[in-house]
Legacy VTK file of the C-alpha trace (Angstrom):
# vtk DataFile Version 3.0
C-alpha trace
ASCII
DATASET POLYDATA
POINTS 63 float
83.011 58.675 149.200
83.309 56.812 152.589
82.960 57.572 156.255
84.993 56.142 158.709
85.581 57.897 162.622
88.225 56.241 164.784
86.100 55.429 167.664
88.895 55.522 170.355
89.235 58.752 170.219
85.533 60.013 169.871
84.542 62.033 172.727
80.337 61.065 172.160
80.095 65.614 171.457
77.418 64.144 168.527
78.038 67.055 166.094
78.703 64.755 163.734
75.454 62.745 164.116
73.664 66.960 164.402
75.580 68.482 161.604
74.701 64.792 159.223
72.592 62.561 160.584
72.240 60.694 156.832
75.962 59.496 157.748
76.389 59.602 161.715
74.196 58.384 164.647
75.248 57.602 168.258
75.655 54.130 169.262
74.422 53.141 172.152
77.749 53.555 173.879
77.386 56.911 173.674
79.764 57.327 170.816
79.019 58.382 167.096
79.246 55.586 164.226
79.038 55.497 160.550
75.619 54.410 159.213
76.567 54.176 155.926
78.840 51.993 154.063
78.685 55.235 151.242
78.243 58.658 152.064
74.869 59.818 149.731
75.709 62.401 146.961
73.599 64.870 148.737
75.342 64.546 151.936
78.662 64.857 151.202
79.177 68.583 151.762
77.221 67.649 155.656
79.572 64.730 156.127
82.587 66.861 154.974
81.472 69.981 157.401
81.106 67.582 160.141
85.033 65.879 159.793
86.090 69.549 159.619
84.157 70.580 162.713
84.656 67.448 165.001
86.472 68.980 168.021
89.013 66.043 168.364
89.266 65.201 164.358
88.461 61.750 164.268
86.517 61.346 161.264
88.314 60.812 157.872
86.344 61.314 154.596
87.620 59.028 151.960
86.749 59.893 148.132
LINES 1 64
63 0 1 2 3 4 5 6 7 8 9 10 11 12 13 14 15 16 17 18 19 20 21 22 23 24 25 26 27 28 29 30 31 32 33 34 35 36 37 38 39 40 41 42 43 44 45 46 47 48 49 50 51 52 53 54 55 56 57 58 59 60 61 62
């Protein structure tokens, strides 16, 4: 399973990085990124509840 936000339209909220920090972190722009080139095993419910609550949907979950 992979991670992957679109970055243009991230809005820097950081639920993701709260909700699954194993996956998400904020840059240093102040927007979140994908620290993970594979989402762990026992993440992937987090990283799943964090696509579904991002307010502006950017992050797609790949299996």
């Amino acid at each position: 399973m992979k991670a992957s936000i679109d970055r243009d339209g991230c809005i820097g909220c950081g639920l993701c990085a709260t909700i699954c920090p194993e996956v998400f972190q904020m840059a240093d722009d102040g927007l979140a990124e994908v620290i993970v080139d594979e989402v762990p095993n026992e993440a992937e419910e987090r990283a799943i509840e964090a696509r579904d609550s991002c307010p502006v949907s950017v992050i797609s979950i790949e299996e």
